[in-house]
N, CA, C and O of each residue as an XYZ file, in Angstrom:
412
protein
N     -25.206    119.803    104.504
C     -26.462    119.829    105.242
C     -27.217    121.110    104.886
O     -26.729    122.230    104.732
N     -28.461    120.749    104.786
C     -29.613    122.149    104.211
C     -29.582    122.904    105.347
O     -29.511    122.409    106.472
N     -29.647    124.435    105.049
C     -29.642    125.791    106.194
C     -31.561    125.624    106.648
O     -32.467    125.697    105.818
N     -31.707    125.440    107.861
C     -33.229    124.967    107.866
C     -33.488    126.946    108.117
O     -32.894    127.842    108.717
N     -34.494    126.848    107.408
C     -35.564    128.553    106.652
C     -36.695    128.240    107.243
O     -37.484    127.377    106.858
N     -36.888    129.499    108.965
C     -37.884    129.595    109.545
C     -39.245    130.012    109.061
O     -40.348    129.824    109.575
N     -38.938    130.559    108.065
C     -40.496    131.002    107.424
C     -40.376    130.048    106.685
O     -41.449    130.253    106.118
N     -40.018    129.218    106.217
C     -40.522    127.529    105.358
C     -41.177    126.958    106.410
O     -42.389    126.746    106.452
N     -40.123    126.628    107.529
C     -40.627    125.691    108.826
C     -42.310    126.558    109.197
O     -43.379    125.956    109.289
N     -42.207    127.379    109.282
C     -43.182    128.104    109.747
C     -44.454    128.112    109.072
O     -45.486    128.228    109.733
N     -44.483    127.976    107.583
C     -45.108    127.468    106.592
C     -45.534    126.375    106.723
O     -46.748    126.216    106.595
N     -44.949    125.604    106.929
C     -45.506    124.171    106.800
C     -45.976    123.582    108.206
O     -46.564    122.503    108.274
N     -45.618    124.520    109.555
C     -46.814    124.403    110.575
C     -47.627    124.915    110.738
O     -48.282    124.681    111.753
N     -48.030    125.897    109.822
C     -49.042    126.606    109.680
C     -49.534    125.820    108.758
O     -50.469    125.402    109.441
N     -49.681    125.187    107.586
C     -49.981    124.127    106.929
C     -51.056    123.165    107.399
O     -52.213    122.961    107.031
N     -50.048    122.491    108.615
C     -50.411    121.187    108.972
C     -51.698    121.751    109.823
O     -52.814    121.249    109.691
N     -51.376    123.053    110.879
C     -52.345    123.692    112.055
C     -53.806    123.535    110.594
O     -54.854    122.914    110.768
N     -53.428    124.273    109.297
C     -54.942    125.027    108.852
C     -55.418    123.603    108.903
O     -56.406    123.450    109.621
N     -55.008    122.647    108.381
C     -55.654    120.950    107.602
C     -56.321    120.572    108.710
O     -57.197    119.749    108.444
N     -56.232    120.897    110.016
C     -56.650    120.423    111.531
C     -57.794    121.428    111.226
O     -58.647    121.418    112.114
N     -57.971    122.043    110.506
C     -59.038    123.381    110.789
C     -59.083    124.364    112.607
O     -60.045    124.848    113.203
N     -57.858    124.320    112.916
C     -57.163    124.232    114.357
C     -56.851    126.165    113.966
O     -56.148    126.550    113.031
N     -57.691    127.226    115.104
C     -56.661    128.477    115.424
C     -54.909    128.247    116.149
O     -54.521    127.249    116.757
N     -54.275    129.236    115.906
C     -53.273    129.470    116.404
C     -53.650    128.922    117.905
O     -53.120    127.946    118.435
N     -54.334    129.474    118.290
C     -54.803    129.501    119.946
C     -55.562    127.771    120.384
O     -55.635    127.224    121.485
N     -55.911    127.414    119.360
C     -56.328    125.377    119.778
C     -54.418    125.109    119.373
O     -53.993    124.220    120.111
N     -53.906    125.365    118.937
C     -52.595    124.625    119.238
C     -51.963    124.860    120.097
O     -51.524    123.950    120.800
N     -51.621    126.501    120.416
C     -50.733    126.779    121.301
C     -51.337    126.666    122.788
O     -50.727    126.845    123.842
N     -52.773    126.303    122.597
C     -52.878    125.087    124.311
C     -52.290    123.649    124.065
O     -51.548    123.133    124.901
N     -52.633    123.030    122.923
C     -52.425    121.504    122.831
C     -50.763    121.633    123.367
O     -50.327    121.258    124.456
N     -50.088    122.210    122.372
C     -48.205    122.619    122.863
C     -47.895    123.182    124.429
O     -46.871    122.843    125.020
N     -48.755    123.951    124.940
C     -48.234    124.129    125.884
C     -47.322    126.130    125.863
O     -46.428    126.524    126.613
N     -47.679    126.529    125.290
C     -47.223    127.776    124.165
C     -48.176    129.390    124.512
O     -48.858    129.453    125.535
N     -48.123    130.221    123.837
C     -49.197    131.402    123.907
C     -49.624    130.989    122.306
O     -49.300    130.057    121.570
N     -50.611    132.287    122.140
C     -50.880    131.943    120.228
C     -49.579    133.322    119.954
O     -49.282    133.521    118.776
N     -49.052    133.975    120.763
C     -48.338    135.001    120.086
C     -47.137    134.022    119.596
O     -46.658    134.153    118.469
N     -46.666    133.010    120.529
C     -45.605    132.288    120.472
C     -45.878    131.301    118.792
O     -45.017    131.140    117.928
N     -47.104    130.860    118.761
C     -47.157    130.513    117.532
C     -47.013    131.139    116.476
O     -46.316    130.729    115.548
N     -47.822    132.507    116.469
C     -47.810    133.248    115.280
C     -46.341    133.817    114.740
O     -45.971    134.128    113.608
N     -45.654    133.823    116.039
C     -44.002    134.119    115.704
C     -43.596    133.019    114.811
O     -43.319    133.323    113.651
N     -43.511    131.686    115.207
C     -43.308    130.923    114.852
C     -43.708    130.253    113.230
O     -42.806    129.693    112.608
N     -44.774    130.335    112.768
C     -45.645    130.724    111.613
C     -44.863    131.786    110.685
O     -44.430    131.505    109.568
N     -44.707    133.428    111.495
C     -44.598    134.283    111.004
C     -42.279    133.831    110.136
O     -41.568    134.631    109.528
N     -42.072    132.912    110.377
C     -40.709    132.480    110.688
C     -39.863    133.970    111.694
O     -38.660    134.195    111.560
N     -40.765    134.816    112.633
C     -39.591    135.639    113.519
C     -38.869    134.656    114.634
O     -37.823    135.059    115.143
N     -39.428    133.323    115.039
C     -38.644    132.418    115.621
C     -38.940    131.034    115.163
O     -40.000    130.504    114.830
N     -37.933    130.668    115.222
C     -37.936    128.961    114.731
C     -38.075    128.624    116.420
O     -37.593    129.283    117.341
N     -39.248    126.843    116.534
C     -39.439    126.299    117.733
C     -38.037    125.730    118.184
O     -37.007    125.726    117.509
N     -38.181    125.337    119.237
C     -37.156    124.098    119.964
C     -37.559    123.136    119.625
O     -38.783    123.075    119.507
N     -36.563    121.657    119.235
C     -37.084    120.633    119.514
C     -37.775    120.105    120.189
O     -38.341    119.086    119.792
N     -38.007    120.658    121.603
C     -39.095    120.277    121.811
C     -40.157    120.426    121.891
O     -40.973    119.689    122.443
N     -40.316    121.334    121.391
C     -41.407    122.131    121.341
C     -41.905    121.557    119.516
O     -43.077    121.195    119.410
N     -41.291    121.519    118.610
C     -41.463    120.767    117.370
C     -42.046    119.301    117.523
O     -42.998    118.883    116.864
N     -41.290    118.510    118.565
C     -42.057    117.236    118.638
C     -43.065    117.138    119.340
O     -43.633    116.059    119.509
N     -43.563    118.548    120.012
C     -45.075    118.643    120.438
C     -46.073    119.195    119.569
O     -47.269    118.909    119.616
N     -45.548    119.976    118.798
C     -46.215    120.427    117.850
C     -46.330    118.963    116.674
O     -47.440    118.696    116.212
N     -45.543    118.414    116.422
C     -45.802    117.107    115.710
C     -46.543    116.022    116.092
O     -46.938    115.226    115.240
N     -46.834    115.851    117.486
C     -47.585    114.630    118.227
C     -49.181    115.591    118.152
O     -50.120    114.815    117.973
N     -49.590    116.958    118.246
C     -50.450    117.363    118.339
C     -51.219    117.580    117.095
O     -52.448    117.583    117.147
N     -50.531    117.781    115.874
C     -51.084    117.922    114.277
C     -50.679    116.407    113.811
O     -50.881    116.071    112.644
N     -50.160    115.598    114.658
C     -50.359    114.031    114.194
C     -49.271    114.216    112.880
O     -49.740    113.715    111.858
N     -47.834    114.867    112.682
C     -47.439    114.861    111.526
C     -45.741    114.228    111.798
O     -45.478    113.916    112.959
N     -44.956    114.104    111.036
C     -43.545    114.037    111.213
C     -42.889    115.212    111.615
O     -43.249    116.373    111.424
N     -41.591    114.665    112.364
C     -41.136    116.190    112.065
C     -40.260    116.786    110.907
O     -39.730    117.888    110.762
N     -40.311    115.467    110.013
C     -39.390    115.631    108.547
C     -40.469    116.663    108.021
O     -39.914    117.639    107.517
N     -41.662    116.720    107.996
C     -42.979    117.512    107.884
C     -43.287    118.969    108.028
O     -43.807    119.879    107.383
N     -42.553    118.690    109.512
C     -42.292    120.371    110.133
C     -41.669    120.999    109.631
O     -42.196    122.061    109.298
N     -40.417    120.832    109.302
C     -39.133    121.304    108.986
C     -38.779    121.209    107.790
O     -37.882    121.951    107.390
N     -39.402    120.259    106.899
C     -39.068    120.316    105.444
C     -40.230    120.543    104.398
O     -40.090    121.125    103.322
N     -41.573    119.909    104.956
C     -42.400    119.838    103.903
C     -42.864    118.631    104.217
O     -42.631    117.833    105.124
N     -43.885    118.661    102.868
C     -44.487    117.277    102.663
C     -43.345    116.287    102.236
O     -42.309    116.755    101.763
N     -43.496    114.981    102.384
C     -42.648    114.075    102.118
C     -43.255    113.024    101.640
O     -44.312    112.727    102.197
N     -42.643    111.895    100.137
C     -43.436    111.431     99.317
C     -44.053    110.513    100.407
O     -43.705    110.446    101.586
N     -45.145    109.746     99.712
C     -45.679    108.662    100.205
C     -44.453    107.465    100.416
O     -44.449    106.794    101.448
N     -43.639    107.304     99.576
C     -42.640    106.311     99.906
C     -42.303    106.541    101.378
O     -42.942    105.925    102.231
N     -41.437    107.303    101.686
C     -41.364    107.975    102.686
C     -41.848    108.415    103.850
O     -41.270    108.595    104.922
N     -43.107    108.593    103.502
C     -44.128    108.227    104.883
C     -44.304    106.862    105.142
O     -44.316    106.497    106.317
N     -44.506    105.666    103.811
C     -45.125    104.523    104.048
C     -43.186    103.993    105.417
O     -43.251    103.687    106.608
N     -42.463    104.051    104.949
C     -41.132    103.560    105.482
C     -41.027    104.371    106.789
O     -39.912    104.165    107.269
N     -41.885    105.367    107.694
C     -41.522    105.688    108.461
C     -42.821    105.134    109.589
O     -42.862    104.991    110.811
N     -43.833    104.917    108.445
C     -44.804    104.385    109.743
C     -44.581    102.504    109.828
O     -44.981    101.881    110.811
N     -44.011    101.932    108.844
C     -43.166    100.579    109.130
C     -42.384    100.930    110.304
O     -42.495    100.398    111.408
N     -41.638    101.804    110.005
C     -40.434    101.618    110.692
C     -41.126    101.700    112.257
O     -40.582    100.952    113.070
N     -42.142    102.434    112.713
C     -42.885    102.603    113.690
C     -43.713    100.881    114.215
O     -43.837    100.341    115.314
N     -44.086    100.520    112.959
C     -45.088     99.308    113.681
C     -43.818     97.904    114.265
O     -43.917     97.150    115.234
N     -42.767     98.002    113.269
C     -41.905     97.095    113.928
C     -41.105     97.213    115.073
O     -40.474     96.356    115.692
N     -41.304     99.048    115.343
C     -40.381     99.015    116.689
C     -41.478     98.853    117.854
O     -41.124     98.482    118.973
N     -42.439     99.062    117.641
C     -44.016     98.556    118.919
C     -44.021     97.080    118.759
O     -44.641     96.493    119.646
N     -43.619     96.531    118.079
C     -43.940     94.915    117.667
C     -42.356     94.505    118.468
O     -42.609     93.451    119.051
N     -41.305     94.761    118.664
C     -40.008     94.928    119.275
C     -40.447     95.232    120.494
O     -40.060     94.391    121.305
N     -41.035     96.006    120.927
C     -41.179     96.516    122.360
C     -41.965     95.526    122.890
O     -41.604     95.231    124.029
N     -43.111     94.769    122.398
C     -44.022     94.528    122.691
C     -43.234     92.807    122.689
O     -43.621     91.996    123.531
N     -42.595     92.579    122.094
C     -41.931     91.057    122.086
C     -40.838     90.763    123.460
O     -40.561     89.687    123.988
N     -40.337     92.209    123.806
C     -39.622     92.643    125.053
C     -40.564     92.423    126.258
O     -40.135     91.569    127.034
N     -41.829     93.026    126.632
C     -42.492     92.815    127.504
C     -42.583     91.655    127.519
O     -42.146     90.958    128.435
N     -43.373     91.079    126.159
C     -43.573     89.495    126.490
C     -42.543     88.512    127.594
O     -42.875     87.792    128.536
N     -41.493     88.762    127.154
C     -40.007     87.988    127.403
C     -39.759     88.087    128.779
O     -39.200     87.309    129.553
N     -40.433     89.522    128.991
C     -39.749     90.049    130.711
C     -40.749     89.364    131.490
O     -40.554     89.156    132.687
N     -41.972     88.937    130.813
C     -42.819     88.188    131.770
C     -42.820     86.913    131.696
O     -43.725     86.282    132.243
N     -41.886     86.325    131.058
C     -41.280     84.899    131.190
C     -42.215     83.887    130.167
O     -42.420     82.685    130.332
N     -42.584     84.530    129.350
C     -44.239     84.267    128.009
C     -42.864     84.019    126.826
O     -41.819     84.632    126.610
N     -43.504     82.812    126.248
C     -42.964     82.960    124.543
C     -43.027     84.246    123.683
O     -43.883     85.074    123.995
N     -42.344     84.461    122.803
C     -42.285     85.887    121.993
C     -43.719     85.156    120.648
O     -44.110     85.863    119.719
């Protein structure tokens, strides 16, 4: 297993923040955070929490394979946003069912 490298991670949310054209300070309200807490974070002097990563990922709209590793090919994105529409299409065949409706 790869040693995850806070100034990589930190890199590549600083990355995703500039592409938003987003300050430190428009994220670390969207997260819930200070901007010092970001710039640490950026700066790699602290790596986030998970949960704090999957807020930072729902807020720059990115993966968190993204956060933490980099860009990732298009293959790879295309197979993760499938993998997304069939599990809403699953959920959504579940509701149907619970309301006594054909799938």
């Amino acid at each position: 297993m790869a040693t995850l490298d806070p100034k990589q991670m930190g890199d590549h949310i600083k990355r995703a923040r500039t592409k938003k054209e987003w300050s430190q300070d428009a994220l670390a309200q969207r997260v819930g955070v200070t901007q010092q807490t970001i710039h640490d974070w950026e700066s790699g002097a602290h790596s986030p929490r998970l949960t704090h990563l999957t807020a930072i990922s729902n807020a720059l709209d990115v993966s968190l394979d993204e956060l933490v590793y980099g860009e990732i090919d298009a293959a790879a994105r295309r197979d993760r946003e499938l993998a997304e529409v069939v599990t809403a299409m699953n959920d959504l065949k579940e509701r149907v069912e619970r309301l006594g409706g054909e799938p």
